[in-house]
C-alpha positions as CSV (number, residue, x, y, z in Angstrom):
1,X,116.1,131.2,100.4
2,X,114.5,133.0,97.6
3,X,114.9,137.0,97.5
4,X,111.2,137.5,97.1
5,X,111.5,141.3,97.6
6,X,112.9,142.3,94.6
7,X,110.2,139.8,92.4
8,X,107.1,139.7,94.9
9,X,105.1,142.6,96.7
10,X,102.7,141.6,99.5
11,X,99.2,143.2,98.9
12,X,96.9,144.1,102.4
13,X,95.2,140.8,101.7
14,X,98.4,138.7,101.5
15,X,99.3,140.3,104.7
16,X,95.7,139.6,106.6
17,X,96.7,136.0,105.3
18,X,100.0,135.7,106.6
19,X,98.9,137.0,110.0
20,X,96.6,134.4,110.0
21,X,98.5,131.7,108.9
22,X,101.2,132.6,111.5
23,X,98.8,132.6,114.3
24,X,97.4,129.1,113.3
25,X,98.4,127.4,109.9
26,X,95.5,124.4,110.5
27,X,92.8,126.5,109.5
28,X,90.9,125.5,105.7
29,X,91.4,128.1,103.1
30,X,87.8,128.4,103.0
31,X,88.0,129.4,107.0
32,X,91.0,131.9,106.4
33,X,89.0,133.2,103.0
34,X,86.1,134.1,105.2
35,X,88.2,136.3,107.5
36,X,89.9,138.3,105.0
37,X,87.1,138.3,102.4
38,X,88.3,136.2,99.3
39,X,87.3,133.1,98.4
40,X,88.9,129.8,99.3
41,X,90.5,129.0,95.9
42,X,92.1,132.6,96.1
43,X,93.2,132.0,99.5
44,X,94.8,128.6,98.3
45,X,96.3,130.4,94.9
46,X,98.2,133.2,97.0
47,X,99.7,131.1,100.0
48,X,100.9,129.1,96.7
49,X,103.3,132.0,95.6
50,X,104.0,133.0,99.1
51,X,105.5,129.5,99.7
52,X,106.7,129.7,96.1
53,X,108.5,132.8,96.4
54,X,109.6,132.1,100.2
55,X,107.3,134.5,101.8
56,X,106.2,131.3,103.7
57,X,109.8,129.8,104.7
58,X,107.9,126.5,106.3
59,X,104.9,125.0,108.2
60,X,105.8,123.7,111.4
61,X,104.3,122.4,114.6
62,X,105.5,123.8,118.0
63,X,106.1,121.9,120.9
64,X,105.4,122.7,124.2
65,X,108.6,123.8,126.1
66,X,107.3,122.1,129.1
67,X,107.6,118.7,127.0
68,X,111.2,118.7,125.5
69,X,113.4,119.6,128.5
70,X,114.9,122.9,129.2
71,X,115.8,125.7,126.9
72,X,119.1,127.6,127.1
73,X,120.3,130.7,125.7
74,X,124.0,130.1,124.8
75,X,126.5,133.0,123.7
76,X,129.4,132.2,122.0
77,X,132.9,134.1,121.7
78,X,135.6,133.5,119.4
79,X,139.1,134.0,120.1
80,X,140.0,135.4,116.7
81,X,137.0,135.8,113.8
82,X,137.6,135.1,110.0
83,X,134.6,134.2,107.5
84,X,135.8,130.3,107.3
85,X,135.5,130.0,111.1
86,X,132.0,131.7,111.2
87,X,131.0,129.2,108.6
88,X,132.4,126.3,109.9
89,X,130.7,127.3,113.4
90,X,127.1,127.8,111.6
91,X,127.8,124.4,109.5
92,X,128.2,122.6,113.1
93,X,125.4,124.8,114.4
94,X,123.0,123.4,111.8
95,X,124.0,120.1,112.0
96,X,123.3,120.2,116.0
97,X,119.8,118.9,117.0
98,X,120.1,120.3,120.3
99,X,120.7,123.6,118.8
100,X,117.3,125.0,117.4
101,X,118.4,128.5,117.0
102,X,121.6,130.3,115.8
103,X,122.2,133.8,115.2
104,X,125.3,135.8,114.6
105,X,124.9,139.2,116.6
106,X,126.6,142.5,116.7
107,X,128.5,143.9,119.8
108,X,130.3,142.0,122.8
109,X,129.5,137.9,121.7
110,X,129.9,137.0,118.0
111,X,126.4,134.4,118.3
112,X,123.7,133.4,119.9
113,X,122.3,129.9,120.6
114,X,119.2,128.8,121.6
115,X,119.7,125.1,122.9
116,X,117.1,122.4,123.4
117,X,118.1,119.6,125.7
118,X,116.5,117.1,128.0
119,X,118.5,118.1,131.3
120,X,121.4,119.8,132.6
121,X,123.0,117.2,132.7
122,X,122.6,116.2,128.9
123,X,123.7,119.9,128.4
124,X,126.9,119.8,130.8
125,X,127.9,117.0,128.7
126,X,127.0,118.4,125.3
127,X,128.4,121.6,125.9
128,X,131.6,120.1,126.8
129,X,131.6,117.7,123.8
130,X,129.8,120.6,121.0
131,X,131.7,124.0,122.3
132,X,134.7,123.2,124.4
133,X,136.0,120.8,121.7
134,X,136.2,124.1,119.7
135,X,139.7,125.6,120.4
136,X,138.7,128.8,117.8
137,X,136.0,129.4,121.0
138,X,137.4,132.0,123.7
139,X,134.4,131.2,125.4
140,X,131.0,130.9,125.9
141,X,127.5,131.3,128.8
142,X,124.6,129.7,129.7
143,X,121.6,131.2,130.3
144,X,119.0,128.4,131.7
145,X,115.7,129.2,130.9
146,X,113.2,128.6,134.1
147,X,110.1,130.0,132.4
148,X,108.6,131.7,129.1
149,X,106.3,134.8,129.6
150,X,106.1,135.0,126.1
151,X,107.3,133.2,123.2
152,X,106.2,133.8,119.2
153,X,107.4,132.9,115.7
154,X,104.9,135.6,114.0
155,X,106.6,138.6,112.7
156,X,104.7,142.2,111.9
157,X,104.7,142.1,108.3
C-alpha cells in the first residue's frame, strides 16, 4: 500500500466523494458530480489519484451474510510471540479463503479473525485442520455470529 499521507491531502470535495463512493461505488461520475458540485470529468480525474495514491484501496461487491453461511469471530493466542511467527500466521491468514478478515490486536489475544464458512460443520473441520495444526497456537475461540445489527466498510474520513 502506498503512503499517500505524506504525498496526498484530501480536500472537502475529495472527502464528499469518498463518502459517496463508500456508500455506493455504482453511481456515474456525472451522478456523484451532481451531489458534491463538480463536474463529471472532475469527479472522474480525482477518484483517479485517490485510487492512484491508495486513498481508494479497492472496489468490491458485498455479499449478503445471509447467502454465504455463517460468520465467526475467531481469536487467536500464541504460546510464545516472535515477528517470524506473526508473519508466518498472517501469510497463512491471507492465503485462507475462509478467512476474510485478520487483525493483530493489543491486550489479552494476539489476533482477530473473522471467518466465512458454509456451516459449523465446515468450520469444526477447518478449524481443526487451519488452527489446531498450528503447535506455535496456545489457543484460540469461536464466536458464532447469529445476527448482524449493523455492519459497514465506510470509514469517517
Amino acid at each position: 500500500m502506498k503512503n499517500f499521507a505524506a504525498r496526498f491531502s484530501l480536500d472537502d470535495f475529495d472527502r464528499a466523494i469518498l463518502a459517496i463512493v463508500q456508500r455506493n461505488n455504482r453511481l456515474s461520475c456525472a451522478e456523484i458530480g451532481d451531489q458534491v458540485g463538480l463536474s463529471g470529468s472532475a469527479v472522474r480525474r480525482r477518484l483517479a489519484a485517490l485510487r492512484d495514491n491508495g486513498v481508494i484501496a479497492q472496489d468490491v461487491s458485498i455479499l449478503a451474510g445471509e447467502a454465504t453461511g455463517v460468520t465467526l469471530v475467531v481469536s487467536v493466542t500464541f504460546a510464545y510471540e516472535t515477528q517470524k511467527l506473526y508473519a508466518d500466521f498472517e501469510e497463512q491468514a491471507r492465503a485462507l479463503p475462509e478467512v476474510t478478515q485478520c487483525y493483530h490486536v493489543a491486550g489479552g489475544v494476539d489476533y482477530i479473525l473473522i471467518v466465512s464458512a458454509p456451516s459449523l460443520d465446515y468450520y469444526e473441520e477447518w478449524a481443526k485442520a487451519a488452527l489446531m495444526s498450528n503447535e506455535a497456537i496456545a489457543r484460540y475461540d469461536t464466536t458464532v455470529v447469529w445476527s448482524c445489527s449493523k455492519f459497514s466498510t465506510a470509514k469517517n474520513i
